[in-house]
DSSP file (Angstrom, degrees, kcal/mol; ACC not computed):
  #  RESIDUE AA STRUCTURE BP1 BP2  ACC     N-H-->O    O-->H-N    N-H-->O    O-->H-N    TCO  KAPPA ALPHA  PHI   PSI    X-CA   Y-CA   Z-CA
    1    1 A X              0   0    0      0, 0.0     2,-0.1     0, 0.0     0, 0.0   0.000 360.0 360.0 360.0 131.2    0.0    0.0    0.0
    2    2 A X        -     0   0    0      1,-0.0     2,-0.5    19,-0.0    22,-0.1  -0.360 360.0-144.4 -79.1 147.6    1.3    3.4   -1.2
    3    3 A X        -     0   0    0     -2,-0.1     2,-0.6    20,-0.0    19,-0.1  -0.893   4.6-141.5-129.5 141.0    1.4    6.3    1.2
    4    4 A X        -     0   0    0     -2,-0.5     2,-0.5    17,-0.2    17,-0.2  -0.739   5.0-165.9-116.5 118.1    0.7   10.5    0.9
    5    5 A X  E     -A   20   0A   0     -2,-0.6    15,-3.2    15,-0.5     2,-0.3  -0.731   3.6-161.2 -91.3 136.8    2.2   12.8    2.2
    6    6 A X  E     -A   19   0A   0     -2,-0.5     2,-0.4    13,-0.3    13,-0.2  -0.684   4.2-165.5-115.9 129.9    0.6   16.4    2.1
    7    7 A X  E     -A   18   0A   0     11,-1.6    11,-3.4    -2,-0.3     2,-0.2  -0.999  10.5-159.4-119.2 102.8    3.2   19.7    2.9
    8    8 A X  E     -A   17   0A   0     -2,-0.4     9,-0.2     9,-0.3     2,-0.1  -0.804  11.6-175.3 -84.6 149.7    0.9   22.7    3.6
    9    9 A X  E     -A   16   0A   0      7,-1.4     7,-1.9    -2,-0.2     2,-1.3  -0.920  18.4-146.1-151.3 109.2    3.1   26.0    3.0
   10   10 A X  E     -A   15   0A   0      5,-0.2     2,-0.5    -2,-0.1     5,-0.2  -0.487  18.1-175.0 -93.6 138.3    1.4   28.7    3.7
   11   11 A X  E >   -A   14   0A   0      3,-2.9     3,-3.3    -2,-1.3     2,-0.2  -0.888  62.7 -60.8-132.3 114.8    2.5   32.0    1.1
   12   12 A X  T 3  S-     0   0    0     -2,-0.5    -1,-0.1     1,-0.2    -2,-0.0  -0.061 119.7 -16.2  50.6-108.6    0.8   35.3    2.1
   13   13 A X  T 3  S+     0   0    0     -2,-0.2     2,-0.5    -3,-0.1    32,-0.4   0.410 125.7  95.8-104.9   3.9   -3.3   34.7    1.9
   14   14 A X  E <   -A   11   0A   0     -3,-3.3    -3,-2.9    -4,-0.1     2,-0.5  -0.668  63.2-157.0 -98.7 154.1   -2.4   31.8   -0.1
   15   15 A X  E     -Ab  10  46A   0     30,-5.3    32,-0.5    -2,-0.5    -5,-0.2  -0.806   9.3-163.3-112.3  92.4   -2.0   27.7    1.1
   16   16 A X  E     -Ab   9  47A   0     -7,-1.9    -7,-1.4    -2,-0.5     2,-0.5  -0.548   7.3-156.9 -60.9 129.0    0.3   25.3   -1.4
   17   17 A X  E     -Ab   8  48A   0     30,-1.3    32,-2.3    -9,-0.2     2,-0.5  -0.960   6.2-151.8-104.8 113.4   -0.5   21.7   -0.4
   18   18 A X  E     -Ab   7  49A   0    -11,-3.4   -11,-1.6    -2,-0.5     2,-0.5  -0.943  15.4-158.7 -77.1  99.9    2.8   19.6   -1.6
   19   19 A X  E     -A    6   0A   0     30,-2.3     2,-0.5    -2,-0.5    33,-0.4  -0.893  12.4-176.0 -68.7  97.4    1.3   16.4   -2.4
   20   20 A X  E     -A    5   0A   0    -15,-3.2     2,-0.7    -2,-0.5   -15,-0.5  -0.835  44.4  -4.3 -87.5 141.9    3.7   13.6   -2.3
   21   21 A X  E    S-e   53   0B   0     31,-2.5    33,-4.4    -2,-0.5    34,-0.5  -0.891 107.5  -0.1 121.9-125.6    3.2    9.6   -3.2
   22   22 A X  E     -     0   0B   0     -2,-0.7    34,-0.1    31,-0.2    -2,-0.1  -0.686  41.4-168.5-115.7 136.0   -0.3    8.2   -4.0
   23   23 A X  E     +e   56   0B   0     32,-1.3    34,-1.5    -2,-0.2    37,-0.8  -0.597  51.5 113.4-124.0  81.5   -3.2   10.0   -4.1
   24   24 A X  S  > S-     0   0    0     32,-0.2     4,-1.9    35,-0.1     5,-0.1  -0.208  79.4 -57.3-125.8-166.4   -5.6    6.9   -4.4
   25   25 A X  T  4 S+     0   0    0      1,-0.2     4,-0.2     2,-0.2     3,-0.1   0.977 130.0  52.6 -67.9 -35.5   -8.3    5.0   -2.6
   26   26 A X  T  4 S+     0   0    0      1,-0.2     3,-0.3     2,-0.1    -1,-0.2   0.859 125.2  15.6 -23.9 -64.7   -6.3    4.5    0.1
   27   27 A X  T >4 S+     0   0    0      1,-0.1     3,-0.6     2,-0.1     5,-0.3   0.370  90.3  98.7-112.5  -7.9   -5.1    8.1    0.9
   28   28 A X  T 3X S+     0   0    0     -4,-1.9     4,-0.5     1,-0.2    -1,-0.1   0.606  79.3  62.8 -89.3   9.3   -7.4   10.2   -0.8
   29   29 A X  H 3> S+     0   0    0     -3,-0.3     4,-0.8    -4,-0.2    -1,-0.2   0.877 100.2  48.3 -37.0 -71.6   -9.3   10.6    2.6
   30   30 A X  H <4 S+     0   0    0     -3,-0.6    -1,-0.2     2,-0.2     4,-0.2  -0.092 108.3  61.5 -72.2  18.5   -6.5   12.3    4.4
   31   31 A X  H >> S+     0   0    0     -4,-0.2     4,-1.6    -3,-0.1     3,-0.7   0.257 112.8  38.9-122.1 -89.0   -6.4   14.6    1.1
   32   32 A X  H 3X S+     0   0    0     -4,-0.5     4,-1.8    -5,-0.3    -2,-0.2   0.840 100.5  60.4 -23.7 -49.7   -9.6   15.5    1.9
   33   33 A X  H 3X S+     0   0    0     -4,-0.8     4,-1.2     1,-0.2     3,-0.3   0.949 104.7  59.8 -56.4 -47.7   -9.9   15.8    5.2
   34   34 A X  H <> S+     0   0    0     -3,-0.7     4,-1.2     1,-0.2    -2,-0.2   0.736 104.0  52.3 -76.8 -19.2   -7.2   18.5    4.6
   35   35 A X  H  X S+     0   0    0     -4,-1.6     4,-0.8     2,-0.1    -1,-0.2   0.756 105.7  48.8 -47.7 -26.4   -9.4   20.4    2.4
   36   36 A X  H  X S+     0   0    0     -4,-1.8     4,-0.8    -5,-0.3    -2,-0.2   0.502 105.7  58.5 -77.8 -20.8  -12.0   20.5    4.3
   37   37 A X  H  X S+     0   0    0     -4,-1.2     4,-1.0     2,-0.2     3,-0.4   0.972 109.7  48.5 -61.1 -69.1   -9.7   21.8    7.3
   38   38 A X  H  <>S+     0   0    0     -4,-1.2     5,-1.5     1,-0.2    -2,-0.2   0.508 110.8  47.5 -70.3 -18.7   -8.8   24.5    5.1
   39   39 A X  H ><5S+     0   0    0     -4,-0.8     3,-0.5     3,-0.2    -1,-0.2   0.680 110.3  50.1 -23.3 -57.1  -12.5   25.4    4.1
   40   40 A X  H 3<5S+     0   0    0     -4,-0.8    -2,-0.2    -3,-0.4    -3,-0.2   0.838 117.8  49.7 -74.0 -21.8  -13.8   25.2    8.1
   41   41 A X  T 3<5S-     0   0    0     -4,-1.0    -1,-0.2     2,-0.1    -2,-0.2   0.406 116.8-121.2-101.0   8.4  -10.5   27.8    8.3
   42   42 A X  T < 5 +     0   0    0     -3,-0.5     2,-1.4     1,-0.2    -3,-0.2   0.776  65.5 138.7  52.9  35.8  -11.5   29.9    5.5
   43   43 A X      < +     0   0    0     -5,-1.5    -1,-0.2    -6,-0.2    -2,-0.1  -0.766  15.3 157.2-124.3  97.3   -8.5   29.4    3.2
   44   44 A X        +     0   0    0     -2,-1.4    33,-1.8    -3,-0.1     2,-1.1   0.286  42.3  82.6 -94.7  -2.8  -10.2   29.1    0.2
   45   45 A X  E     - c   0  77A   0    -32,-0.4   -30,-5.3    31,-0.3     2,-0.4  -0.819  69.3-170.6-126.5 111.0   -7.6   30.1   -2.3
   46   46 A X  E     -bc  15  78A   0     31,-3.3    33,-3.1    -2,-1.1     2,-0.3  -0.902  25.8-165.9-109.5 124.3   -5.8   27.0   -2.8
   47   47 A X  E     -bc  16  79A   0    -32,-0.5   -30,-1.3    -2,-0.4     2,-1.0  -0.884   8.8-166.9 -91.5 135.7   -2.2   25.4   -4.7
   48   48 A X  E     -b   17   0A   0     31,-2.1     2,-0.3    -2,-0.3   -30,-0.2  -0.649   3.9-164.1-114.3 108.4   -1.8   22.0   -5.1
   49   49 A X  E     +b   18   0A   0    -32,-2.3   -30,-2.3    -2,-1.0     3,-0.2  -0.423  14.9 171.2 -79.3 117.3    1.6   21.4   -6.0
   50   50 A X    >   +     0   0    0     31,-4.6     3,-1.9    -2,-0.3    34,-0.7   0.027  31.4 132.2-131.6  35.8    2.3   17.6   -7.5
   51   51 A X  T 3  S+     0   0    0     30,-0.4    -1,-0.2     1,-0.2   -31,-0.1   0.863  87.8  30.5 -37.6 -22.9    5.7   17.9   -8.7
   52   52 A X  T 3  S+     0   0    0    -33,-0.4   -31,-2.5    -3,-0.2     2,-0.6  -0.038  83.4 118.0-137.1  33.7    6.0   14.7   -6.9
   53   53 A X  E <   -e   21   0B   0     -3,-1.9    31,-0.4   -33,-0.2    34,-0.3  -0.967  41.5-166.2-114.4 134.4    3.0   12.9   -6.9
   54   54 A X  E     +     0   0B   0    -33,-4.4     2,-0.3    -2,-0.6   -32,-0.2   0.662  58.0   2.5-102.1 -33.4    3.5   10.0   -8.5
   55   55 A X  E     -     0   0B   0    -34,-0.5   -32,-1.3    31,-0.1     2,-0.5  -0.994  51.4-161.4-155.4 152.6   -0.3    8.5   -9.4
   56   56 A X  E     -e   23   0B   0     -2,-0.3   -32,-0.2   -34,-0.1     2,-0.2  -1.000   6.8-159.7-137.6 147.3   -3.7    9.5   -8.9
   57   57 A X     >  -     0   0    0    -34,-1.5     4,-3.4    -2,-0.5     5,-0.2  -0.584  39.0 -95.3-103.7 168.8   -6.6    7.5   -9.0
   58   58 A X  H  > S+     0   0    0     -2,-0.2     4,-2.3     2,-0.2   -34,-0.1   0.910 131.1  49.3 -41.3 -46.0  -10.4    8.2   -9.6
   59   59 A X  H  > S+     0   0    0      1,-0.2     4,-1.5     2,-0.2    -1,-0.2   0.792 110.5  53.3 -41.7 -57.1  -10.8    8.4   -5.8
   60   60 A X  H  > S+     0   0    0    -37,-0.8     4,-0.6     2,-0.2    -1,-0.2   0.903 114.3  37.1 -25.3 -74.2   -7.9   10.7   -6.1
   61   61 A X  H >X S+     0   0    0     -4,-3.4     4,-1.9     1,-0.2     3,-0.5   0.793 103.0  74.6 -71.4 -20.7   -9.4   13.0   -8.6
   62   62 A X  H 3X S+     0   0    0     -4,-2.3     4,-1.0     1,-0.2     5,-0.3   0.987  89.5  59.2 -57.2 -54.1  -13.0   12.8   -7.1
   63   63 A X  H 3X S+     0   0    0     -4,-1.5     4,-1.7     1,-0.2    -1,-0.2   0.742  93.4  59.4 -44.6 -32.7  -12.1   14.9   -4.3
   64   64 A X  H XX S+     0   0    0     -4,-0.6     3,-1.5    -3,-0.5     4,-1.2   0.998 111.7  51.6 -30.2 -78.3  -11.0   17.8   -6.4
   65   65 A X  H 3< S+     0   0    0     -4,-1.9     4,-0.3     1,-0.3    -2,-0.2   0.585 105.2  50.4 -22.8 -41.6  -14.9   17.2   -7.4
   66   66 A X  H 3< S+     0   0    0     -4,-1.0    -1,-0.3    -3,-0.1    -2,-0.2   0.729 118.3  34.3 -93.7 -18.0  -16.2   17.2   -4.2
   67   67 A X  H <X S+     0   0    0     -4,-1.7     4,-2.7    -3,-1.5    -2,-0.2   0.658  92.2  78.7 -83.9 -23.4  -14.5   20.6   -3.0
   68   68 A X  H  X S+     0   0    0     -4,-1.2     4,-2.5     2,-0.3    -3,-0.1   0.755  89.4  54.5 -67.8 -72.3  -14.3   22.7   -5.5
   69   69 A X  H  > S+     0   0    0     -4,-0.3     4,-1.5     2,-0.2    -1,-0.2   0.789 111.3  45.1 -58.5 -22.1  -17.8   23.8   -5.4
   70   70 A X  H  > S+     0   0    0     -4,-0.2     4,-1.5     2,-0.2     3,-0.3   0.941 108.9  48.5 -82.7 -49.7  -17.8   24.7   -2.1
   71   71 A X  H  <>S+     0   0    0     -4,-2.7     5,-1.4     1,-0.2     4,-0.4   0.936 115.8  55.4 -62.0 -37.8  -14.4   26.7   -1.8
   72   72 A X  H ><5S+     0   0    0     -4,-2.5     3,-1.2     1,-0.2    -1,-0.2   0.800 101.6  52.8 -39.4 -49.1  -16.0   28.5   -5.3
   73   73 A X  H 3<5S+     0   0    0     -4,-1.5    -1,-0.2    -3,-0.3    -2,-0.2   0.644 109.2  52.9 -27.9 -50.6  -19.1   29.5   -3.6
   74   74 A X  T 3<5S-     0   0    0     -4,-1.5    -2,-0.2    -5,-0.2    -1,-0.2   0.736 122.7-103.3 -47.1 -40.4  -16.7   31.1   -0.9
   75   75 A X  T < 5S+     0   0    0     -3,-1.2    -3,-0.2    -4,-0.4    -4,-0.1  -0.208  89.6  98.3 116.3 -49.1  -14.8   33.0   -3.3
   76   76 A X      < -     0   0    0     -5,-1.4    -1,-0.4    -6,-0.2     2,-0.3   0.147  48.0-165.3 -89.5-147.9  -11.9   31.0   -3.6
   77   77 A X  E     -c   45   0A   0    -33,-1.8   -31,-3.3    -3,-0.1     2,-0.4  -0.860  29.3-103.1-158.8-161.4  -10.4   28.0   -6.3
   78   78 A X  E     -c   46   0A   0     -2,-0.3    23,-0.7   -33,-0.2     2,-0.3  -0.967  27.5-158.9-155.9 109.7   -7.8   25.4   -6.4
   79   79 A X  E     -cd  47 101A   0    -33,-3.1   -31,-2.1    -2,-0.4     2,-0.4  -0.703  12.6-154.2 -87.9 140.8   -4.8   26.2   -8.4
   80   80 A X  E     - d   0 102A   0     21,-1.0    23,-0.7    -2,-0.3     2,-0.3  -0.836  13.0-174.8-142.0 112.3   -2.9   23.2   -9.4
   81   81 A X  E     + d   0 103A   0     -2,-0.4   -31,-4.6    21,-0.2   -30,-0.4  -0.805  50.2  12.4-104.9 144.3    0.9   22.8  -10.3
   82   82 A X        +     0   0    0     21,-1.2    -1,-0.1    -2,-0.3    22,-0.1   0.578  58.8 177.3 102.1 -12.2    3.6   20.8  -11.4
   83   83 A X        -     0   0    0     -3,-0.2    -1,-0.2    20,-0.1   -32,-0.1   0.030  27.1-136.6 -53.0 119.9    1.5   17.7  -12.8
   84   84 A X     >  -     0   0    0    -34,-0.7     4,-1.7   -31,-0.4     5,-0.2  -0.423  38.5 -86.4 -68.2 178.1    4.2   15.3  -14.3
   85   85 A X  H  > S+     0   0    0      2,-0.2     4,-1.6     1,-0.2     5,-0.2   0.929 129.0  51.6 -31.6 -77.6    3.1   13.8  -17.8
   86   86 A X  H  > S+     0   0    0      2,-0.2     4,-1.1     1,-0.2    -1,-0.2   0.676 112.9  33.9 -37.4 -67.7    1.4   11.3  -16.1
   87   87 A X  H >> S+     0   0    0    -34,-0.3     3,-3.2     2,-0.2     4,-0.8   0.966 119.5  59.4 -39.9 -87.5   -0.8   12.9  -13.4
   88   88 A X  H >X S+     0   0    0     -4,-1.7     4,-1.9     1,-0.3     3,-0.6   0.671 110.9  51.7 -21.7 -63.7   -1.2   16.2  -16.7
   89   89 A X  H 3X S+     0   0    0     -4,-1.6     4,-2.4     1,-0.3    -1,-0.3   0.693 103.8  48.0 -58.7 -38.2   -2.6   13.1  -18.6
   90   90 A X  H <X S+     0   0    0     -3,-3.2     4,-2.0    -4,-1.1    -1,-0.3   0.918 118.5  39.9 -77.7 -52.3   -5.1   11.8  -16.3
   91   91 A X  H <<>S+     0   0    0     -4,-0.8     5,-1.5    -3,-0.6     6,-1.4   0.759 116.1  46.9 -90.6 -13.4   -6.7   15.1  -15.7
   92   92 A X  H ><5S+     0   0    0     -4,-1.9     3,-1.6     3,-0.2    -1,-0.2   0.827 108.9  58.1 -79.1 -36.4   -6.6   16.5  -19.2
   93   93 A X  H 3<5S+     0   0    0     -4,-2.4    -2,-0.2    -5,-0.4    -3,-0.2   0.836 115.1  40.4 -62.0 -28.9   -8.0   12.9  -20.3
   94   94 A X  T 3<5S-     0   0    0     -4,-2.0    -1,-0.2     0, 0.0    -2,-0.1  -0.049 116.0-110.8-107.5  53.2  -11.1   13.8  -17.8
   95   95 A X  T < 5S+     0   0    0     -3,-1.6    -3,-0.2     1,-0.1     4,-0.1   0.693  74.6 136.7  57.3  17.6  -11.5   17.1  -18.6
   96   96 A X    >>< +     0   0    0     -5,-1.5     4,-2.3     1,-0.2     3,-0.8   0.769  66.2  65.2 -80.3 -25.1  -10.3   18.4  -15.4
   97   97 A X  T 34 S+     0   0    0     -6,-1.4    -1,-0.2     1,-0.2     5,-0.2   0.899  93.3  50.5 -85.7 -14.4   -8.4   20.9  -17.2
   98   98 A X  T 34 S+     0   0    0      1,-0.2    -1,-0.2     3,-0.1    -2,-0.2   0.608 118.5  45.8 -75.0   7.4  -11.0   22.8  -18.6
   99   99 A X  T <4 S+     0   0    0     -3,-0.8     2,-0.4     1,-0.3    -1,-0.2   0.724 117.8  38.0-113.4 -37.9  -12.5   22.9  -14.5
  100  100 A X  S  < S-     0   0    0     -4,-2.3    -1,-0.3   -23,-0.1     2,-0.3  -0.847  85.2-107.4-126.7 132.9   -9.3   23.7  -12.8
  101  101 A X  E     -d   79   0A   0    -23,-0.7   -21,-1.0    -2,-0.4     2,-0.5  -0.437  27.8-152.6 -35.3 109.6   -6.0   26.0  -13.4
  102  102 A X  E     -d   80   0A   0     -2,-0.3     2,-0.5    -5,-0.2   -21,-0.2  -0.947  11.7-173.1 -95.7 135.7   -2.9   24.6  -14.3
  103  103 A X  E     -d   81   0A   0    -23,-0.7   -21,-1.2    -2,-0.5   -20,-0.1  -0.869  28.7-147.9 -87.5 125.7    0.5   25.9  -13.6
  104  104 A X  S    S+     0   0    0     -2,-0.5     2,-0.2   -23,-0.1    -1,-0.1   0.973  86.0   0.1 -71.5 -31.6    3.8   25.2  -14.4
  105  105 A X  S  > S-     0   0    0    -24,-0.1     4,-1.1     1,-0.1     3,-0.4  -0.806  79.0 -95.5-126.7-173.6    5.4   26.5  -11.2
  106  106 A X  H  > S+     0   0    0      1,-0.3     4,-2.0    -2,-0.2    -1,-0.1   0.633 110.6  59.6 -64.8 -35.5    4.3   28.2   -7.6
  107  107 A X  H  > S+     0   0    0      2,-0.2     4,-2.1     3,-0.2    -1,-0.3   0.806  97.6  48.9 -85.0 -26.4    4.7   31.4   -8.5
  108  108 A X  H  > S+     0   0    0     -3,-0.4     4,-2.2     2,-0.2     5,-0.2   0.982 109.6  61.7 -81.1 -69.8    2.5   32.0  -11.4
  109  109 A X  H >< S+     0   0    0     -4,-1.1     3,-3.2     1,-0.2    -2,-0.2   0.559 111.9  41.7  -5.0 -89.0   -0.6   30.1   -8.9
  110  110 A X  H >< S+     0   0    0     -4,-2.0     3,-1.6     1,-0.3    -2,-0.2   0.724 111.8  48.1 -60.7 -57.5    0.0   32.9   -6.5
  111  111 A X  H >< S+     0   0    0     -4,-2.1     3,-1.3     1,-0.3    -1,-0.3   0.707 104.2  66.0 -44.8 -29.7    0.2   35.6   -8.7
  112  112 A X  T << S+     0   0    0     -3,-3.2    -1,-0.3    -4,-2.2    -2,-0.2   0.146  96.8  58.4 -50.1   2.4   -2.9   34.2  -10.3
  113  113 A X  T <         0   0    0     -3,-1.6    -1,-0.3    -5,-0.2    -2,-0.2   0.337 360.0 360.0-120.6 -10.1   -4.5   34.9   -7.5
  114  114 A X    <         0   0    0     -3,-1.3    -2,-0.1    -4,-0.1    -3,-0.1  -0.247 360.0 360.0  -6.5 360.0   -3.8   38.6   -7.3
């Protein structure tokens, strides 16, 4: 069983979750759960940075899905950077870019947020 570790970085008004591992049925709990933290704390403008996330699953990507309207609602989004091929592939193949940002690095997120 694959494991993920989540790095919150907090930059000005903004919160970078560094995803590492698996983001899959397994983990994609604890991925959640820390969205939802950051919702009940009203940091709604969100990066998720996956240089180094390795695989995502449906599970994975449903949670995007399930948060997403609510942090919108708020005001904020979910920025996302850094997707290697693989991961880029998975969400372009279910339309997830046309729902969600991408970036190639951190700094353009935050400034996108400006």
């Amino acid at each position: 069983m694959a494991n993920l570790e989540i790095i919150p970085e907090e930059k000005t008004d903004v919160t970078i979750l560094h995803l590492k591992g698996f983001l899959d049925a397994y983990t994609f709990q604890e991925f959640e759960n820390k969205l939802k933290e950051l919702v009940d704390d009203e940091k709604i403008k969100i990066i998720v940075a996956m240089d180094e996330l390795d695989y995502i699953s449906s599970a994975g990507l449903g949670v995007f899905m399930s948060v997403i309207g609510q942090i919108r609602a708020k005001g904020g989004d979910v920025k996302l950077t850094q997707l290697n091929s693989k991961v880029f592939k998975v969400f372009e193949l279910l339309g997830f870019t046309k729902l969600f940002q991408t970036f190639d690095n951190i700094e353009e997120a935050v400034d996108n947020f400006k």
